[in-house]
N, C-alpha and C positions, 0 to 999 in steps of 0.2 A: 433324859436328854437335857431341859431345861427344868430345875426347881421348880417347883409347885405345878407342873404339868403333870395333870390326871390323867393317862391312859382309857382309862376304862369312863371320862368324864366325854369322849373325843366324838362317839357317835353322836349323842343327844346333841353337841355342839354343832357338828356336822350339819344334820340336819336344819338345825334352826339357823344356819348360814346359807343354805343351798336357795337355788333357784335356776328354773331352766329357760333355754330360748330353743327355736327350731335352728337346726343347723342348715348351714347354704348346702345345698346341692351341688353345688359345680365343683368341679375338679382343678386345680392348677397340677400341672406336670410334675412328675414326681424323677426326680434322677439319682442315680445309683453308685451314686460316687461320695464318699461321707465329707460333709461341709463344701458341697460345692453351691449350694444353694441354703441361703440364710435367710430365714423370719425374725424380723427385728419390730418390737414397737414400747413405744413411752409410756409410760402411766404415772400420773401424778398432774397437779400438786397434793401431794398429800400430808396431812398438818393433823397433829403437830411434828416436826422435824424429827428427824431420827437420834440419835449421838453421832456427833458431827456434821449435820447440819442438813442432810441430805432428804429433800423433799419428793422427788422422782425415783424412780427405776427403771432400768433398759434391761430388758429379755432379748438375749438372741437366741433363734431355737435352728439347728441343723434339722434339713430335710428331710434325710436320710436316717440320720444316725438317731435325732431326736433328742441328740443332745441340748441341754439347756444352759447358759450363762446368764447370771444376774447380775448388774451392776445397780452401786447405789447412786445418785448424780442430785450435786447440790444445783445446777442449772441445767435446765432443756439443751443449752448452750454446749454443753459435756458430751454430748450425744455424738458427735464425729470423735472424738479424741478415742472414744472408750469404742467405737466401731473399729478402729487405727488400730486400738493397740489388740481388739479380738482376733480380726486379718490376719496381724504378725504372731501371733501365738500358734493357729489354726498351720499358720505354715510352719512355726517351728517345730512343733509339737507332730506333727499327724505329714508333714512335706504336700498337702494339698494345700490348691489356692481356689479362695473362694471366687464364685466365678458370680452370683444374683445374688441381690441383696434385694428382700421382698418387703416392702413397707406400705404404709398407710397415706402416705404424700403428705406428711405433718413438717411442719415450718423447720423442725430442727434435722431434719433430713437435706435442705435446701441450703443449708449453709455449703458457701463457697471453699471452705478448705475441704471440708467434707468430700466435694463435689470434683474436685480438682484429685483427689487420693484417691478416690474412684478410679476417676480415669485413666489416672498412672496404674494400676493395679491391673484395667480393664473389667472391670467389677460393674454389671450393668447392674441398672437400679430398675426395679420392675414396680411397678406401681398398683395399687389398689385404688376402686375409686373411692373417694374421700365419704369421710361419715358410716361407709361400707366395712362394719368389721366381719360379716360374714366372708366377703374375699380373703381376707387373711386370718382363717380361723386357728393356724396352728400356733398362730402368736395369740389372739383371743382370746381363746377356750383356753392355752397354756397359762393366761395370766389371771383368770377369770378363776383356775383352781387352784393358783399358786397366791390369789389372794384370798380367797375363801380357806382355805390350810391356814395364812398367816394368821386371820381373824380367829378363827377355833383356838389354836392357839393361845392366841391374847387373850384369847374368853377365859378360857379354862387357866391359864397360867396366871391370872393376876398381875402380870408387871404391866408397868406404864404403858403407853398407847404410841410413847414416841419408838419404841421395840420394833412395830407392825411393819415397819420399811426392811428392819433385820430379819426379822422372820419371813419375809420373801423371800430375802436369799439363802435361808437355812433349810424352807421346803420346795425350791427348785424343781425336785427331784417328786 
């Protein structure tokens, strides 16, 4: 897949990346319609910068489906735009509309344009409580393996470290 990535180098790497936490208990409702309900959360800053410049990541995970989207984003700031244009795909693509948007109640969710495309959509924002990533564990756990994959990776592959933001979007999955 990528040069100089060792297969057979991936378990030892595996492991010497892992670590666990207890998971939350409680349930958030689960609905049966694919993308009607979205887990979306930030991570970053992460340094040094990717190719092109991009310090962040936004994960949105479907409820149902469990499908995953990565974006790479040079500002926090980006974070509604690339929410915008996930919405208009989800409907082009698949004719549902997302109906929750599950977050962590972080600063770049609060932006007013954001906030206003919501509401034309009807797209309620469902909140976690802050600091709480047990509540939104599908976004979490989803980004907690989907960074621990990109670092093995890096390990074993040998390229540069500004890679590690690409290789999240490469193991999504």
């Amino acid at each position: 897949m990528y040069p100089g990535v060792n297969i057979s180098e991936l378990c030892e790497a595996c492991a010497l990346r892992k670590s666990k936490k207890l998971l939350y208990k409680g349930k958030l409702p689960q609905e049966n319609t694919p993308e009607h309900t979205i887990h979306s959360d930030l991570s970053g800053k992460i340094l040094p910068s990717s190719i092109g410049g991009g310090n962040y990541y936004l994960k949105l995970t479907g409820d149902f489906s469990c499908f995953k989207s990565v974006y790479i984003l040079k500002r926090k700031s980006d974070t509604g735009t690339e929410i915008s244009n996930y919405v208009h795909e989800v409907k082009r693509k698949h004719g549902n509309c997302v109906k929750v948007l599950v977050n962590d109640n972080g600063g770049e969710y609060l932006d007013s344009d954001l906030q206003e495309f919501l509401n034309n959509k009807g797209i309620k924002m469902q909140l976690t409580a802050p600091y709480s990533p047990k509540q939104n564990t599908i976004s979490e756990r989803g980004n907690r393996l989907t960074s621990e994959k990109a670092r093995t990776l890096l390990f074993t592959s040998n390229l540069p470290t500004n890679q590690c933001i690409a290789f999240r979007k490469f193991v999504k999955f």
